[in-house]
N, C-alpha and C positions, 0 to 999 in steps of 0.2 A: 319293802312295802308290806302294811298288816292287811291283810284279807279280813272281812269282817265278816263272822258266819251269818245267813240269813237264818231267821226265826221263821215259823210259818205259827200263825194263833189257834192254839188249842182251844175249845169251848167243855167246859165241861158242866155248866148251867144254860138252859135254856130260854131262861130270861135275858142273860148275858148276852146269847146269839142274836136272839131276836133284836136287844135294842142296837147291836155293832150292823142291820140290817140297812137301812132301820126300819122296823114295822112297830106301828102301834099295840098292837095285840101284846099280854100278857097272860102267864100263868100262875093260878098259885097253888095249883101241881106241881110240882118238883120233876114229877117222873112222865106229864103226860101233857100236850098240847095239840090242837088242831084248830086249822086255820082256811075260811073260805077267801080266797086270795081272787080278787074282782081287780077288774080295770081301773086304772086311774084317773081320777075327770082332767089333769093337766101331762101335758108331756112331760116324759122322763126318763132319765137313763138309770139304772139301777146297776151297778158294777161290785161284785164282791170277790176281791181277790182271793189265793190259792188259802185253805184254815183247814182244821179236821177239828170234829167235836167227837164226845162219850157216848153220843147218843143216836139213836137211828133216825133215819130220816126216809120217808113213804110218801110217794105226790104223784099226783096224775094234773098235768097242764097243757090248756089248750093253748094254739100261739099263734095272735095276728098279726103279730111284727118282729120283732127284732129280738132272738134270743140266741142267747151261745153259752154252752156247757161246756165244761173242761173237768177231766179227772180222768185218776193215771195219766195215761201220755195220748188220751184222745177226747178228740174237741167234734162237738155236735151243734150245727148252727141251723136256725133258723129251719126247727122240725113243725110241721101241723101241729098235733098235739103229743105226747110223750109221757111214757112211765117211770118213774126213779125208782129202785129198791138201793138205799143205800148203808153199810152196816158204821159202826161208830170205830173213829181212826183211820179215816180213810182219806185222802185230797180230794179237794173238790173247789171248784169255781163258777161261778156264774155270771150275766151278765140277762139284762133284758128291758123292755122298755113297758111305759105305760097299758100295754095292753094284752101282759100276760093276764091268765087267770084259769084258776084251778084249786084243788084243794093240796093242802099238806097238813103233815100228820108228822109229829116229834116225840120219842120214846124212849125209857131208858128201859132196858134190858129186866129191871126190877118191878116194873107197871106191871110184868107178866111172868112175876116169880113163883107162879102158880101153875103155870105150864108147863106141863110133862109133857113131850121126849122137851130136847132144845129147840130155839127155835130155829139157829142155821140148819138144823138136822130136819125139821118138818117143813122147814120153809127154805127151800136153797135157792130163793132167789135175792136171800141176804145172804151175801156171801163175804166172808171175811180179807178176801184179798184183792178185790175189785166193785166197782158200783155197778149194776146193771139198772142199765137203760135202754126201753125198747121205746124205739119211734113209733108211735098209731095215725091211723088218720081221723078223719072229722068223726064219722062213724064210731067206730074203736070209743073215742072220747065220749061220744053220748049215749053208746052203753053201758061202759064202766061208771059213769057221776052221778047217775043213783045211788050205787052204793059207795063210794065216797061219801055224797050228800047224806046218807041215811048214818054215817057213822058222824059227822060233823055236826050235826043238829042233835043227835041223841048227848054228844058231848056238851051241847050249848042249855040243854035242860038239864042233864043229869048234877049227881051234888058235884059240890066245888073240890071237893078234897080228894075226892075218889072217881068220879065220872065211872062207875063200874059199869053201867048200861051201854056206855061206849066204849070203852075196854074190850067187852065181850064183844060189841059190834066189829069192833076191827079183827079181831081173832077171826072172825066169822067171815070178815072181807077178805083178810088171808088166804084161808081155805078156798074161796074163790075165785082167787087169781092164782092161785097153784094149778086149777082147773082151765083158768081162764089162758094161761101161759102156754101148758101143753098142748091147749085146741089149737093156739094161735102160733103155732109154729114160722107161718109163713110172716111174721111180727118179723122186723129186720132186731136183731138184739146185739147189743154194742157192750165188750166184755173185754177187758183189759186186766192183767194182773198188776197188784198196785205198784207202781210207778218207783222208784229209789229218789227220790230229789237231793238236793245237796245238801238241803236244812234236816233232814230225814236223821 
């Protein structure tokens, strides 16, 4: 008998990822995207099996129903609201229904080839061998989505090509959950080395 290897889907375009979501939103940024991710008016299940893409991936979501995360070899179901820092190359899965909502933020490493030191080095809550995710509650969530919101809006006026007003704003929301992180220690934070799969 032939064993057939299993592939897992690599993204290395952002437009690509979004439409295998599938989300209507587009970029014609190459290097940068963000997205205010609202309720759905009809039910639904949203299932994205295991993939890894190029690119970083930053989201703060609130959650009134039914969600379940998976990456490495740990699964997080049905959190209040929650934080992703996720670095590029890494497994990830999701699942969720009609009534997530939250912001996410997509990046390529080159949006911010202007930044000195690195950024795993300034920001080690991307970390290159695991996704960190810290569950929050209601609270947690309605103070962090201002600034979310302030970096998502700045991207939706800023120009098309560059969004540099919001570039700079995320940098700047960076720096504040570097702060925001070590205050909140008592954040349950969910941290796995990444995983060996057999498609790997």
């Amino acid at each position: 008998m032939v064993r057939q290897k299993s592939t897992i889907p690599y993204y290395t375009d952002i437009n690509t990822f979004l439409a295998s979501i599938p989300s209507p939103g587009r970029t014609i940024n190459p290097l940068f995207y963000c997205l205010r991710l609202k309720k759905l008016e009809r039910p639904a299940e949203i299932y994205k099996p295991p993939f890894k893409r190029s690119f970083y991936f930053f989201a703060l979501f609130v959650n009134s129903g039914n969600a379940q995360i998976n990456y490495g070899d740990k699964t997080v179901t049905n959190p209040e609201a929650y934080l992703v820092f996720h670095s590029p190359d890494l497994v990830y899965s999701f699942s969720h229904d009609e009534t997530l909502e939250g912001y996410v933020i997509y990046f390529k490493s080159e949006c911010f080839s202007f930044f000195k030191p690195d950024l795993h080095e300034e920001f080690p809550f991307f970390n290159r061998l695991y996704t960190n995710l810290f569950k929050l509650d209601q609270a947690s969530f309605q103070t962090l989505a201002p600034h979310f919101e302030d970096v998502v809006a700045s991207y939706e006026r800023s120009g098309a090509e560059s969004h540099m007003e919001a570039r700079a704003r995320l940098l700047a929301l960076f720096y504040y959950m570097k702060v925001f992180a070590a205050e909140r220690k008592k954040i349950t934070r969910f941290a796995t080395p990444q995983c060996r799969l057999p498609w790997n």
